[in-house]
N, C-alpha and C positions, 0 to 999 in steps of 0.2 A: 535497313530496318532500324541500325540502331539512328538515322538523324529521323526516321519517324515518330520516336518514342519520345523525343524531344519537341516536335512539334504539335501533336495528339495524342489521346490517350490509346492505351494499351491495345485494344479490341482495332480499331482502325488501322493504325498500322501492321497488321497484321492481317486486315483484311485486303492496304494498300499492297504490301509486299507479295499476297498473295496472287493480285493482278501485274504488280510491276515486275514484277522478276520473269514470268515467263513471255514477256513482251519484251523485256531485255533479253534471252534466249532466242526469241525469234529473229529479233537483227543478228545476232552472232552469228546463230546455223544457217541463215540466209546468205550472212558472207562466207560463212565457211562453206557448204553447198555450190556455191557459184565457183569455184576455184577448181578448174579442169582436173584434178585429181584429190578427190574424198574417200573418205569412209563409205558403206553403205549405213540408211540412215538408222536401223536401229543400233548400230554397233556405237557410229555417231553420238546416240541417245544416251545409251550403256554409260560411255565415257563423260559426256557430260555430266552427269548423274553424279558419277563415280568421282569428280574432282569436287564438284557442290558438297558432296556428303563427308568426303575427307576432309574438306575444309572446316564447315560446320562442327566435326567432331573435335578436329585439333586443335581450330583455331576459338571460332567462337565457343565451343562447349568448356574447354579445357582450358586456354588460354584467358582468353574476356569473362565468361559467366562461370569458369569455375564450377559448374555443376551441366550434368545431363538433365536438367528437369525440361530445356528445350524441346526435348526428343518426348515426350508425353502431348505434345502439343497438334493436334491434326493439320489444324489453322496457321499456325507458325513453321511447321518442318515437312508434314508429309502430304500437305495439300501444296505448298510448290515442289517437292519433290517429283509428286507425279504430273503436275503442270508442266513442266518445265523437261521432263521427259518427254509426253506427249506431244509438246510444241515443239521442241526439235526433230522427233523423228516422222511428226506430220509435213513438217516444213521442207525436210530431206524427200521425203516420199514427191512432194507436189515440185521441187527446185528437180528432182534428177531424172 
């Protein structure tokens, strides 16, 4: 996100991150999936989820932007959140 912000304006990258991120998810849980002993996929999902959202809050909210006004954003926070849910626990579904 943040080296799109750098190469485009505001609205695109945000629109790009909202497609890259959960295509980057899907290689993850693809490899993670294929590894004779996993999760089942929504718990999978759950967990995923659950380290994106940790991060975003401590790192980038807290840390880098110094402010929550992230988390007001559909397009920037909770349109990959549940991309990126859905795409791993779809991914888990169709790999297991």
């Amino acid at each position: 996100m943040g080296m799109g912000l750098h190469i485009t304006a505001i609205h695109r990258a945000l629109i790009l991150h909202a497609i890259v991120a959960p295509v980057i998810f899907m290689a993850v849980s693809l490899a993670y999936f294929r590894r004779p002993i996993s999760w089942a996929p929504l718990r999978t999902a759950a967990a995923f989820l659950g380290v994106v959202a940790t991060m975003d809050v401590f790192v980038v909210a807290l840390l880098i932007n110094r402010s929550f006004a992230m988390f007001g954003s559909v397009l920037g926070t909770w349109l990959p959140f549940l991309l990126l849910f859905l795409i791993t626990r779809w991914t888990g579904v169709f790999v297991c």
